[in-house]
SETI-668424 format. One record per residue (C-alpha): residue number from 1; x, y, z. Coordinates in steps of 0.5 Angstrom, whole numbers, plus 500, padded with zeros to 3 digits. Each point is the difference from the previous one (the first is absolute). Layout:
<recs>
rec seq=NUM | px=X | py=Y | pz=Z
...
</recs>
This chain:
<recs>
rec seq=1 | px=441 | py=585 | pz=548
rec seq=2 | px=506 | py=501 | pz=506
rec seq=3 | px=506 | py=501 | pz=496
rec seq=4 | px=501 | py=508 | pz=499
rec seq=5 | px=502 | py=503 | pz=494
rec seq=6 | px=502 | py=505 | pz=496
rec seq=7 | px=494 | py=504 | pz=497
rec seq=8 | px=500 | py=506 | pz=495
rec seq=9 | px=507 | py=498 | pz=496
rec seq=10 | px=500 | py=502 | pz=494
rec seq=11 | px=496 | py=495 | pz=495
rec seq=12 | px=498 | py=501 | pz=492
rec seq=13 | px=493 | py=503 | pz=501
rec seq=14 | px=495 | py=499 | pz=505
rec seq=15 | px=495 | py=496 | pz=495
rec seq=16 | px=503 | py=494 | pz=502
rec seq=17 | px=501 | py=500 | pz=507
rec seq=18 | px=492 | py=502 | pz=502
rec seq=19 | px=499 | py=494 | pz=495
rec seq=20 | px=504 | py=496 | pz=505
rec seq=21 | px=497 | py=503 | pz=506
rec seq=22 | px=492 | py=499 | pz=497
rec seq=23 | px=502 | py=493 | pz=498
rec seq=24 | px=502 | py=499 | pz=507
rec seq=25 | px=493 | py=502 | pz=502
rec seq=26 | px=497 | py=496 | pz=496
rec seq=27 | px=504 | py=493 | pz=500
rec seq=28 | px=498 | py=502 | pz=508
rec seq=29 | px=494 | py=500 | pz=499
rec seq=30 | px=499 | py=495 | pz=496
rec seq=31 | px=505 | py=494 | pz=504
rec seq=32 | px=494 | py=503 | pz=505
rec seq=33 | px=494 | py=497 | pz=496
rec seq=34 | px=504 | py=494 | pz=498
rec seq=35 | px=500 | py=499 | pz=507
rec seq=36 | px=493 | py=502 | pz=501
rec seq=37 | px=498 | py=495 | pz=495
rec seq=38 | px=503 | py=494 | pz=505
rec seq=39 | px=496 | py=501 | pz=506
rec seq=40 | px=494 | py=496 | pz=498
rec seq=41 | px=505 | py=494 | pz=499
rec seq=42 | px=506 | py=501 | pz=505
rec seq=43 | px=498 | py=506 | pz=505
rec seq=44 | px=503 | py=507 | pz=501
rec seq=45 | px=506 | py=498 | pz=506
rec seq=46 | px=501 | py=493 | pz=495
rec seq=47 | px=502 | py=505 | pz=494
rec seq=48 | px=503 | py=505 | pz=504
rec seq=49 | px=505 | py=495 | pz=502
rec seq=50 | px=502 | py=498 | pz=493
rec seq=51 | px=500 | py=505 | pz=498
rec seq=52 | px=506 | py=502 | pz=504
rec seq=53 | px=503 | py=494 | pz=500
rec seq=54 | px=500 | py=500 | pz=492
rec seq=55 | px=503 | py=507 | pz=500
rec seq=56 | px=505 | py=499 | pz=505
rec seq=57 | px=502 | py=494 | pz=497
rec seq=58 | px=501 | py=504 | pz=493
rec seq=59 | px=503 | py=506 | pz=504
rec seq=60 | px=505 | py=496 | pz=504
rec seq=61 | px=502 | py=497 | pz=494
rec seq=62 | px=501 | py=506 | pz=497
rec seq=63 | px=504 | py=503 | pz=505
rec seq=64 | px=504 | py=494 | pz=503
rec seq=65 | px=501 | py=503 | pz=507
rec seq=66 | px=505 | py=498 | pz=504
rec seq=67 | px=497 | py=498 | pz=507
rec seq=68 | px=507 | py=499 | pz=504
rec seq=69 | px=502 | py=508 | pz=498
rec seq=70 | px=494 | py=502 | pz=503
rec seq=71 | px=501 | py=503 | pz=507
rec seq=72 | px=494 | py=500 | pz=506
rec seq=73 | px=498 | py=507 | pz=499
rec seq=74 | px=499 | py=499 | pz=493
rec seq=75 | px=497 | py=494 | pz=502
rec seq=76 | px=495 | py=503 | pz=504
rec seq=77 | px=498 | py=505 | pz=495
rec seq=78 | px=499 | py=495 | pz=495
rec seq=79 | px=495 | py=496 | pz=505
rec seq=80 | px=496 | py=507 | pz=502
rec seq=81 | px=499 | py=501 | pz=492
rec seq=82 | px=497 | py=493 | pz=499
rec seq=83 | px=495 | py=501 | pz=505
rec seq=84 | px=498 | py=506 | pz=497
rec seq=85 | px=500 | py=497 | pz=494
rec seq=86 | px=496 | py=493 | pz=503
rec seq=87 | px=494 | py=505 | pz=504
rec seq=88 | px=500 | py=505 | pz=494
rec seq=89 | px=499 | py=494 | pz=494
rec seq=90 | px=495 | py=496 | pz=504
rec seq=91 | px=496 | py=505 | pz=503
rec seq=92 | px=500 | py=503 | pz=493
rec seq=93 | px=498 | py=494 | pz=497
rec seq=94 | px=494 | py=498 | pz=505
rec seq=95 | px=498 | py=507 | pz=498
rec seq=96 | px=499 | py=500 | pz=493
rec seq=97 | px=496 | py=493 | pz=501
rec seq=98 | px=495 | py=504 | pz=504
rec seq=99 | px=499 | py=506 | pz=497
rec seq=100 | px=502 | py=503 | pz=493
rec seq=101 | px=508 | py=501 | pz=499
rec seq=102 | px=500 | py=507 | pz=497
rec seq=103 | px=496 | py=501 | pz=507
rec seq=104 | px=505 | py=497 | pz=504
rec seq=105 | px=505 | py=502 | pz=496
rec seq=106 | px=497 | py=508 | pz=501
rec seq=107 | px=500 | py=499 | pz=508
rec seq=108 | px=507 | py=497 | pz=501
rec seq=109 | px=503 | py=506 | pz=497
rec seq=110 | px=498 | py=503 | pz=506
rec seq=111 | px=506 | py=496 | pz=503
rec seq=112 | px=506 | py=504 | pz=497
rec seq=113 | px=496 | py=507 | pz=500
rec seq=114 | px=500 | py=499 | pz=508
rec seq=115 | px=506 | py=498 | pz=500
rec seq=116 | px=502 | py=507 | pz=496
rec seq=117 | px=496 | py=504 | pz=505
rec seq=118 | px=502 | py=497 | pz=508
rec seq=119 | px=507 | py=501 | pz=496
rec seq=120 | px=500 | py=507 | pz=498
rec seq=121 | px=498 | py=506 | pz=505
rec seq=122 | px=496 | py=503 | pz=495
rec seq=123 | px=494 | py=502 | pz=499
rec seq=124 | px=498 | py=498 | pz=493
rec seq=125 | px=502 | py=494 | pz=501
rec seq=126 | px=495 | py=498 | pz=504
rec seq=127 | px=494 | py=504 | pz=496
rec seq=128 | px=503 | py=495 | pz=494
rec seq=129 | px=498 | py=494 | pz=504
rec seq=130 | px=494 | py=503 | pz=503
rec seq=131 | px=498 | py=500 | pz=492
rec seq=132 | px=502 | py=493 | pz=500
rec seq=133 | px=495 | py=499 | pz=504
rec seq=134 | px=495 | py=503 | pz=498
rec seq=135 | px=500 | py=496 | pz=493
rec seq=136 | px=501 | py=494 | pz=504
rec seq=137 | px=494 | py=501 | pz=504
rec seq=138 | px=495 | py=502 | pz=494
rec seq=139 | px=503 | py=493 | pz=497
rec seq=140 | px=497 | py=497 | pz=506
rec seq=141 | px=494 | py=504 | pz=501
rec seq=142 | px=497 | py=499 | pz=492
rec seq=143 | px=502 | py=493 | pz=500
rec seq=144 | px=503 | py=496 | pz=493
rec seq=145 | px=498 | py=495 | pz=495
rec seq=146 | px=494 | py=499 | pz=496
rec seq=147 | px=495 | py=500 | pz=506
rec seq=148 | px=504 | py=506 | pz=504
rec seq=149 | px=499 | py=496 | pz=506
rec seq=150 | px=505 | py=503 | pz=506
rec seq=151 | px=506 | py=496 | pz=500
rec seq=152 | px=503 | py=495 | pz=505
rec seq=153 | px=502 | py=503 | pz=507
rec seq=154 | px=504 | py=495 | pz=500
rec seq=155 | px=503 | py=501 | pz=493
rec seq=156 | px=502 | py=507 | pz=502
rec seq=157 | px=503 | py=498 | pz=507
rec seq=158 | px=505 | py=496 | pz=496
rec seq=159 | px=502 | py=505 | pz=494
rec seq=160 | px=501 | py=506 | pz=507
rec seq=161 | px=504 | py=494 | pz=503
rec seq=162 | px=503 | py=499 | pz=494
rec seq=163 | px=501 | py=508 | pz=499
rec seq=164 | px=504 | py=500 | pz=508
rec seq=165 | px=506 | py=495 | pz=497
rec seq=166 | px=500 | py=503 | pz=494
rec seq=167 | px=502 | py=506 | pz=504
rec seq=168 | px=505 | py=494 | pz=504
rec seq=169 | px=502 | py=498 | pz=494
rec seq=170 | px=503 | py=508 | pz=497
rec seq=171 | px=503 | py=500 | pz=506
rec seq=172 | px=504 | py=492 | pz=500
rec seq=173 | px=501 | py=500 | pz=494
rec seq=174 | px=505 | py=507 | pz=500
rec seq=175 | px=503 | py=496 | pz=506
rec seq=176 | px=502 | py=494 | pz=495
rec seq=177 | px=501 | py=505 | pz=494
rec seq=178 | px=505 | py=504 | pz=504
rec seq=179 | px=504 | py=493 | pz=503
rec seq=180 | px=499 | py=495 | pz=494
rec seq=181 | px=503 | py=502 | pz=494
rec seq=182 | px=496 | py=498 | pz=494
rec seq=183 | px=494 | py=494 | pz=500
rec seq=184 | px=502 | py=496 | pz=505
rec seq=185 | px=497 | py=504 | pz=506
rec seq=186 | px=493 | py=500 | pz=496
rec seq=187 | px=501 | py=492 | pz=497
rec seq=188 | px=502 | py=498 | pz=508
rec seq=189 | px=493 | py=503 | pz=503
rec seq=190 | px=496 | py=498 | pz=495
rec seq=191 | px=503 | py=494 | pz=502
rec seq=192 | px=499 | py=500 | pz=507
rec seq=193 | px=491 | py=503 | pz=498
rec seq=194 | px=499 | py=493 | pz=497
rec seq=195 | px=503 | py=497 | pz=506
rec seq=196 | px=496 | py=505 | pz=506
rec seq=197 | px=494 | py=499 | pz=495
rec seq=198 | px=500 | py=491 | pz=501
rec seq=199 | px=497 | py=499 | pz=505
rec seq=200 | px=494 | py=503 | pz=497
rec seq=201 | px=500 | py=499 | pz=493
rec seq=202 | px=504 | py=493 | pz=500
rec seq=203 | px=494 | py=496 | pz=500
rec seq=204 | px=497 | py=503 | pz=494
rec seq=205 | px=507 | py=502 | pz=496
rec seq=206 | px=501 | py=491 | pz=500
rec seq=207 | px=494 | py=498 | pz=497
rec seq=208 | px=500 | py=507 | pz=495
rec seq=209 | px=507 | py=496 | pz=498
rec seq=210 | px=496 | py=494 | pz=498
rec seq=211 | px=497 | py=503 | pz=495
rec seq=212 | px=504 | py=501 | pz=494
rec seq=213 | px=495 | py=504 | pz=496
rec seq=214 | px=500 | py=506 | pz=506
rec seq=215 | px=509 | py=501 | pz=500
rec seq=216 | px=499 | py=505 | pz=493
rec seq=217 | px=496 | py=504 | pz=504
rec seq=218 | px=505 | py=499 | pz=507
rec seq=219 | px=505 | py=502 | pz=496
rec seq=220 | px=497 | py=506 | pz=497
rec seq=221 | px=498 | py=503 | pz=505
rec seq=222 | px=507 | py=499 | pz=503
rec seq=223 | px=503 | py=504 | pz=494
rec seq=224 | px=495 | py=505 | pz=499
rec seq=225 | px=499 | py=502 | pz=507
rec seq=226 | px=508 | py=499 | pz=501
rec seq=227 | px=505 | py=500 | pz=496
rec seq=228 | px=498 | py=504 | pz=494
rec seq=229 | px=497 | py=506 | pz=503
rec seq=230 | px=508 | py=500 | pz=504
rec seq=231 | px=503 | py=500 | pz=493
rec seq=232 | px=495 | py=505 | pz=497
rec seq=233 | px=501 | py=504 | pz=506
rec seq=234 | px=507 | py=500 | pz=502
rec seq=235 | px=501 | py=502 | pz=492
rec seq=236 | px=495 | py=506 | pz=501
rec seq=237 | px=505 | py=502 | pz=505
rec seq=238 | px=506 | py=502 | pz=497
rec seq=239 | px=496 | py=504 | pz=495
rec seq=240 | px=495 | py=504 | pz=503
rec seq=241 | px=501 | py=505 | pz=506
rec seq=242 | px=497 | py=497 | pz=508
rec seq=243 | px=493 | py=504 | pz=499
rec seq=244 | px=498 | py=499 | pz=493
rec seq=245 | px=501 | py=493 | pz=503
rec seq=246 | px=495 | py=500 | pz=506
rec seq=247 | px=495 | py=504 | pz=496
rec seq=248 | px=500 | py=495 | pz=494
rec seq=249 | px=499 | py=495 | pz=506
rec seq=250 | px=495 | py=503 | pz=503
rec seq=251 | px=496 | py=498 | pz=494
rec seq=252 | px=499 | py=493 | pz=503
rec seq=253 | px=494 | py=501 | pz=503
rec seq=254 | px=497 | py=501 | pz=494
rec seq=255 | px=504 | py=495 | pz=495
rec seq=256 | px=498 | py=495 | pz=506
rec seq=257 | px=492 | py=502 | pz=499
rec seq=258 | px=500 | py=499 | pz=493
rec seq=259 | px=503 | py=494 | pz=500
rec seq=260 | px=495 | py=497 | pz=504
rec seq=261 | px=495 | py=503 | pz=495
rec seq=262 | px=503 | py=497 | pz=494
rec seq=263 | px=502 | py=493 | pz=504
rec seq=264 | px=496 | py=499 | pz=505
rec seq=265 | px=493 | py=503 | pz=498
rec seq=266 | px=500 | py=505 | pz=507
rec seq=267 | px=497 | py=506 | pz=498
rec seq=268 | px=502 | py=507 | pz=503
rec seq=269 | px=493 | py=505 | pz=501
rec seq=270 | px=501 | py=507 | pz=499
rec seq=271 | px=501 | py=502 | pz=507
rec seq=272 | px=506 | py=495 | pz=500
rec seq=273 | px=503 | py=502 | pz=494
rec seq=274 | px=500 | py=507 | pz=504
rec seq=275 | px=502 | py=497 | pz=507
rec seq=276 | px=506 | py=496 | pz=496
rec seq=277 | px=503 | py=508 | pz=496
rec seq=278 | px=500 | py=503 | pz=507
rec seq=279 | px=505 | py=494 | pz=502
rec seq=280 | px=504 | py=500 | pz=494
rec seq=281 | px=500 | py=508 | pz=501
rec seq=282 | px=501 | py=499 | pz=508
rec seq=283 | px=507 | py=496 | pz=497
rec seq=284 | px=502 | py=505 | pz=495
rec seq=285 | px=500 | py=506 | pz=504
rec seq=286 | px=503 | py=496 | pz=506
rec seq=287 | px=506 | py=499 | pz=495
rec seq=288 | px=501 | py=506 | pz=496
rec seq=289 | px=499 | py=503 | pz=508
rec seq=290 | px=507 | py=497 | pz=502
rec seq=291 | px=503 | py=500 | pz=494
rec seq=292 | px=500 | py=508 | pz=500
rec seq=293 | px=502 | py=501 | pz=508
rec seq=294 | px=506 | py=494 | pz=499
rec seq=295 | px=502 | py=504 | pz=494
rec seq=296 | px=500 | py=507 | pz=504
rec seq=297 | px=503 | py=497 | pz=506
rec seq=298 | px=505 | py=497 | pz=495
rec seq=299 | px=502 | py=508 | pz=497
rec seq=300 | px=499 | py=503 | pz=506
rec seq=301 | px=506 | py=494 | pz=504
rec seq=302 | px=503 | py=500 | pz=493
rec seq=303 | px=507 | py=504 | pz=499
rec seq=304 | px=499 | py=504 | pz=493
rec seq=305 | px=507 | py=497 | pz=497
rec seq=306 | px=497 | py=492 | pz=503
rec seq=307 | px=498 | py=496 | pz=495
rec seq=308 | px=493 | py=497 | pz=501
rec seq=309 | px=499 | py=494 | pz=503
rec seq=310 | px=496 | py=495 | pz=496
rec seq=311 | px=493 | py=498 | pz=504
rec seq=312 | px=499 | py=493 | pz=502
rec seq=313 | px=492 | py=497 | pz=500
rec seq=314 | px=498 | py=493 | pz=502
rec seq=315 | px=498 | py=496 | pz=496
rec seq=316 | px=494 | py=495 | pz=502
rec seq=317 | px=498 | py=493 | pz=500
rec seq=318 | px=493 | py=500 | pz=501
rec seq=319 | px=494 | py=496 | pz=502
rec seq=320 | px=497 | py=499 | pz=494
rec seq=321 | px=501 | py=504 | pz=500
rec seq=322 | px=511 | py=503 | pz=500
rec seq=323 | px=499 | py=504 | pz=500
rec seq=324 | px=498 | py=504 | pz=498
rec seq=325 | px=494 | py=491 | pz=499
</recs>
C-alpha cells in the first residue's frame, strides 16, 4: 500500500512474519476469484466499483482522517494514488474475466519489473524483465485452460495496461505515504477510485445492490482483497528485512495460478507453469539485485561509527490483487 514503513526490525522468528506475507497472497488472490465469481451476475467494472467502495468505507472508518488538515498538495497525491488505483483495479478485473487470473496476474508483473529497469541505469535490470518477458510470451504462445486455445488479446491488453498503472501505482503511492501519515492517504484514494470508477460502473453496482444474496461476496472481496492482506503485510513488515519481503511477494504469480486451479477450475500447461517460474524468478533476482546494490551503496555512504539506518519498503494495496492482490 502507500504508506512506508519500517522493515527488518527485529521480530520473534521469521516463521510468522513469512506466514503473514503467503497469506496476504493468498487472501489476494482469493478476494480476486470471489470477485471473478460476480462477473456472470454483476460485470467485471460493476464489481470493481464495490469492491472499492466497501473497502474505502472500512479503510476510512478505520483511519477517521481529517480532511480539513490536509493541505493542496497532499491533496493532489491523494487523487494521483486513486486514479492509479481505479485504472489498475479496473483493468485487472477486465482481465481476469477474460483470460485465467494466474495468467493476468503473471503479465501484470511486468508493470513493476519495468518500473525497476527505466529507474536504474544497470543492466541486469533490464535482462531480468527480458526474463519476464519471455515467461509471459510462452504463457501467451501455449495458451491455458483445458482446450489450450490462445488467450483473449484483449484479455492480455488489460492485464499490460493494468501492469502500467501498477508501475503508476509505486510511484503515487510512495508520494502519499511519505505526505500522509498513516491510512488516511490510502483510505481517501480508495475513496476517490470508487468515485473515478462510477461513471462506468454505476449502473451495475445499484442493481448488485438490489440483490441481498450477492452482499457476502461484495463484502468478501472487499476484505480479502483489501484490508487483510494490509494488515497481514504491513505486520510482516516490522519483522522481516525489505528483500526477503519482495522475493516472498514475488510468489504471487504463483499462488494466483494455483488459486485459479483450486477455485475457478483454470488449468495451467506445462509450458505455463515454465513461463509463470521465469516470471517469479525474474522478480526474485530483481529484488535480491537492488537490495544488494542499496546495501553496498549503504556501506560504502555510511560513516564506520554511524549507526544504520532501518530500510524502508512500500507496502501495496493490490489489484486483486495489495499488493502484493
Amino acid at each position: 500500500m502507500s504508506a512506508r514503513v519500517t522493515a527488518g526490525r527485529a521480530g520473534g522468528g521469521a516463521a510468522a512474519p513469512v506466514a503473514m506475507v503467503l497469506g496476504s497472497c493468498v487472501s489476494l488472490q482469493l478476494g480476486a476469484a470471489c470477485a471473478a465469481q460476480l462477473f456472470p451476475l454483476v460485470g467485471p467494472t460493476p464489481s470493481t466499483l464495490l469492491r472499492l467502495g466497501v473497502a474505502a468505507l472500512l479503510l476510512l472508518a478505520l483511519a477517521r482522517p481529517r480532511l480539513r488538515s490536509l493541505t493542496r498538495s497532499q491533496w493532489r497525491a491523494v487523487l494521483g494514488l486513486g486514479v492509479c488505483l481505479a485504472g489498475m483495479n479496473g483493468c485487472f478485473y477486465a482481465a481476469i474475466a477474460r483470460i485465467p487470473l494466474g495468467t493476468a496476474v503473471t503479465i501484470e508483473f511486468l508493470g513493476p519489473l519495468a518500473l525497476a529497469a527505466l529507474t536504474s541505469r544497470r543492466r541486469r535490470d533490464g535482462a531480468w524483465v527480458a526474463l519476464a518477458l519471455a515467461g509471459v510470451l510462452l504463457l501467451g504462445v501455449t495458451g491455458h485452460g483445458s482446450g489450450g486455445g490462445a488467450l483473449d488479446p484483449l484479455g492480455v491488453v488489460f492485464a499490460l495496461v493494468a501492469g502500467a498503472f501498477w508501475a503508476a501505482y509505486i510511484v503515487a503511492g510512495a508520494r502519499v505515504g511519505a505526505a500522509v501519515p498513516g491510512l488516511g492517504g490510502l483510505a481517501l484514494a480508495t475513496g476517490v477510485a470508487a468515485v473515478v470508477l462510477l461513471p462506468l460502473g454505476a449502473g451495475g453496482a445499484v442493481a448488485a445492490l438490489a440483490r441481498p444474496e450477492l452482499l457476502p461476496a461484495m463484502v468478501g472481496t472487499a476484505v480479502l482483497a483489501s484490508v487483510v492482506p494490509y494488515s497481514l503485510e504491513l505486520s510482516a513488515l516490522r519483522r522481516l528485512p525489505a528483500a526477503a519481503f519482495g522475493i516472498l511477494l514475488s510468489l504471487e504469480p504463483a499462488v494466483a495460478s494455483l488459486a485459479g486451479r483450486v477455485l475457478l477450475g483454470q488449468h495451467l500447461t506445462l509450458p505455463g507453469v515454465l513461463g509463470v517460474v521465469l516470471v517469479v524468478a525474474a522478480s526474485a533476482g530483481s529484488t535480491l539485485t537492488r537490495s544488494r546494490t542499496a546495501g553496498r551503496a549503504a556501506q560504502t555512504d555510511a560513516p564506520s561509527s554511524s549507526v544504520p539506518k532501518a530500510r524502508t519498503t512500500p507496502v501495496r494495496e493490490r489489484s486483486g490483487t495489495a499488493g502484493t492482490s
